[in-house]
C-alpha positions as a Markdown table, in Angstrom:
| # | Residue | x | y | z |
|---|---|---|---|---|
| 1 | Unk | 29.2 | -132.6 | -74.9 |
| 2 | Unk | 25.5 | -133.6 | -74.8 |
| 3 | Unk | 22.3 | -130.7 | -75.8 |
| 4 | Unk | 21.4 | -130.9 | -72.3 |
| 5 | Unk | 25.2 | -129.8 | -71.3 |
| 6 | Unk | 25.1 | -126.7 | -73.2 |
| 7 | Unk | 21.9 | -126.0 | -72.5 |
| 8 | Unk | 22.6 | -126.0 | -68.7 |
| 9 | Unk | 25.8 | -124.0 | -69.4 |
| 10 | Unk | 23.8 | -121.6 | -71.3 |
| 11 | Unk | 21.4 | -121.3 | -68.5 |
| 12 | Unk | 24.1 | -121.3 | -65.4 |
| 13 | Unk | 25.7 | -118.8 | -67.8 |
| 14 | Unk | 22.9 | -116.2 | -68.2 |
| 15 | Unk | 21.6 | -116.6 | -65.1 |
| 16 | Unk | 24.9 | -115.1 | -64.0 |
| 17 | Unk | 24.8 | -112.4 | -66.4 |
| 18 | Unk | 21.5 | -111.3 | -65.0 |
| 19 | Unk | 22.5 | -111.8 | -61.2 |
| 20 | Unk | 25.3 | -108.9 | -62.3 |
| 21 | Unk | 22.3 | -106.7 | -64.7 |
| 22 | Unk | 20.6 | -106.2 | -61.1 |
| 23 | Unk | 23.9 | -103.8 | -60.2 |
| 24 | Unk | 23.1 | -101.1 | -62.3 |
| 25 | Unk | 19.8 | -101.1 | -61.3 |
| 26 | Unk | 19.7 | -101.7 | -57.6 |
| 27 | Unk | 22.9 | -98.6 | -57.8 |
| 28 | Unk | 20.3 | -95.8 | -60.2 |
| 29 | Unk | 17.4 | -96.7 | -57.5 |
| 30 | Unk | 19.9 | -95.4 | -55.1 |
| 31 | Unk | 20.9 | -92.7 | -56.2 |
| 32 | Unk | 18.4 | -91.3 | -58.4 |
| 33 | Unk | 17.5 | -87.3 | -57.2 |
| 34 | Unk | 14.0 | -87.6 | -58.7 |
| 35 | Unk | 12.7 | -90.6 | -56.4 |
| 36 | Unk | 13.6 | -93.4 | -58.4 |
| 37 | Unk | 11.1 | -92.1 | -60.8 |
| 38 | Unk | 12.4 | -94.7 | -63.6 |
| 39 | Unk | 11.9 | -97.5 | -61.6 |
| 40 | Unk | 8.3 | -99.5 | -62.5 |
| 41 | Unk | 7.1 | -101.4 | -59.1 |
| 42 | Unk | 4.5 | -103.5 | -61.1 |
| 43 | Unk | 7.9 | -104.8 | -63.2 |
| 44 | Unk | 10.2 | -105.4 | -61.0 |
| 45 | Unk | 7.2 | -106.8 | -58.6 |
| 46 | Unk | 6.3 | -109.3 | -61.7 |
| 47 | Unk | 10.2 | -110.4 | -62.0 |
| 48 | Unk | 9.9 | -111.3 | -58.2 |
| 49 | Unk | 6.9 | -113.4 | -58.5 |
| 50 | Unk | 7.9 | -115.0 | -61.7 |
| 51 | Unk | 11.6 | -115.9 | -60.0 |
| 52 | Unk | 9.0 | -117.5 | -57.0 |
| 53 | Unk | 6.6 | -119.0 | -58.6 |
| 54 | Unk | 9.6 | -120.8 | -60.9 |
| 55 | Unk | 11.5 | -121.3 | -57.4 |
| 56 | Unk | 8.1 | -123.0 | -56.4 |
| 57 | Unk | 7.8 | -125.3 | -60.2 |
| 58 | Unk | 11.3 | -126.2 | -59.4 |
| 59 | Unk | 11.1 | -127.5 | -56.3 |
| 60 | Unk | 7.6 | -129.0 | -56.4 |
| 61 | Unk | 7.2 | -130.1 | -59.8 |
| 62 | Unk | 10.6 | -130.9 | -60.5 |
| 63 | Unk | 12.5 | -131.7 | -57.2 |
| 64 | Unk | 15.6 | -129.4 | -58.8 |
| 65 | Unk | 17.2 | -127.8 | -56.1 |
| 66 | Unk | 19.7 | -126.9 | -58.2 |
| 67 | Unk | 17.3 | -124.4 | -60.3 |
| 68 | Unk | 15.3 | -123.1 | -57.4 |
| 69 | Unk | 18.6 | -122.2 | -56.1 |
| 70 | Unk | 19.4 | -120.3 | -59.3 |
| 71 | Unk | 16.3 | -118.2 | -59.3 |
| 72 | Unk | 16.1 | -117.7 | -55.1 |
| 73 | Unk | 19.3 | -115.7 | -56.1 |
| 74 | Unk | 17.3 | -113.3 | -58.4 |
| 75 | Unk | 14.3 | -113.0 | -55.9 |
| 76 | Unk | 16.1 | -110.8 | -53.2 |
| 77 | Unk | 17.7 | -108.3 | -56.1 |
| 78 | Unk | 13.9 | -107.8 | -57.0 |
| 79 | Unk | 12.8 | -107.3 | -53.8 |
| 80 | Unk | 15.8 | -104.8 | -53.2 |
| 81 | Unk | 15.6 | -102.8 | -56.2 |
| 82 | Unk | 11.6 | -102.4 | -54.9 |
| 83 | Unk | 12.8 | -101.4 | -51.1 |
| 84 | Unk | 15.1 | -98.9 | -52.6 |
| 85 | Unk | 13.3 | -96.9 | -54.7 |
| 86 | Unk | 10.4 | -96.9 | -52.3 |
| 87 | Unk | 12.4 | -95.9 | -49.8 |
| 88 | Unk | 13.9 | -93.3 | -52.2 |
| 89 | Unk | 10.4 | -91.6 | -53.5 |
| 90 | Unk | 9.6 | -91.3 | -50.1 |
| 91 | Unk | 12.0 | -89.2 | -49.7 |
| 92 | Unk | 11.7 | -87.5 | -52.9 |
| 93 | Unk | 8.4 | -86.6 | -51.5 |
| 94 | Unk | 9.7 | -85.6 | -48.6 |
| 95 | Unk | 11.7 | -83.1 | -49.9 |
| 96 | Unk | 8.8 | -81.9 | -52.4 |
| 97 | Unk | 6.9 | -81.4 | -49.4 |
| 98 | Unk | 9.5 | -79.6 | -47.5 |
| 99 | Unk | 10.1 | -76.9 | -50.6 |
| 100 | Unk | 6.7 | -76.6 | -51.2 |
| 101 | Unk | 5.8 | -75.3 | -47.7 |
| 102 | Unk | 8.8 | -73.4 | -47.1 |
| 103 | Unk | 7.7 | -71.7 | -51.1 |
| 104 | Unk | 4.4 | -70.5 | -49.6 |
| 105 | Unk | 5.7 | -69.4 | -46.1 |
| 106 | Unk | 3.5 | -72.4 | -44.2 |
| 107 | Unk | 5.3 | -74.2 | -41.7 |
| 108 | Unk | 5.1 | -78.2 | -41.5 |
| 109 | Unk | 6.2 | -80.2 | -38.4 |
| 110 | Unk | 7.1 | -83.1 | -39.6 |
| 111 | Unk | 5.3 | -85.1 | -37.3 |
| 112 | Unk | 2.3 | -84.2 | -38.9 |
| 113 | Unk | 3.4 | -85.5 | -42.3 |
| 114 | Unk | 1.3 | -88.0 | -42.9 |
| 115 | Unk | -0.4 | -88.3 | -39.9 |
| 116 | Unk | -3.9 | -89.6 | -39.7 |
| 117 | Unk | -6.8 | -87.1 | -37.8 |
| 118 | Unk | -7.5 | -88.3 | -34.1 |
């Protein structure tokens, strides 16, 4: 077995690790009560452009389908761990919102949550 065999299996191998590491975190964005709170945009933002700009090098600078494939399968985990917990502190706010008005008696439509004057 040849450096460059082991190093590809080490690669294909970790690369597989990390595919199932997105579980856990895609899973607490879901079901986090406090809005994903734990969950850095700017991070998982970076991951997704480093796993496009490195689809991009492979394809364009190294004609490697093979490893652009690899990390296209890590881009859509970022961007689904980012939808979540955006879509989960919106909700978190929601509810803050809703407690907070219903604590001091005023009453929200919710309509008018987040609506712009005019």
């Amino acid at each position: 077995m040849s450096l460059e065999d082991i190093t590809l299996g080490l690669f294909a191998a970790s690369n597989g690790l990390r595919i199932a590491a997105y579980v856990p975190q895609i899973r607490k964005a879901a079901i986090d009560e406090n809005g994903a709170s734990a969950i850095s945009y700017a991070t998982w933002l970076l991951f997704l452009l480093a796993h496009l700009s490195t689809i991009a090098y492979a394809l364009v600078n190294r004609e490697d389908g093979w490893l652009a494939g690899c990390f296209a399968a890590n881009a859509p985990c970022c961007t689904l761990i980012v939808v979540i917990a955006f879509r989960n502190r919106c909700r978190h706010t929601r509810r803050l919102r809703q407690a907070s008005c219903l604590a001091t008696g005023v009453q929200v439509e919710a309509h008018s949550i987040g609506a712009g004057a005019g």
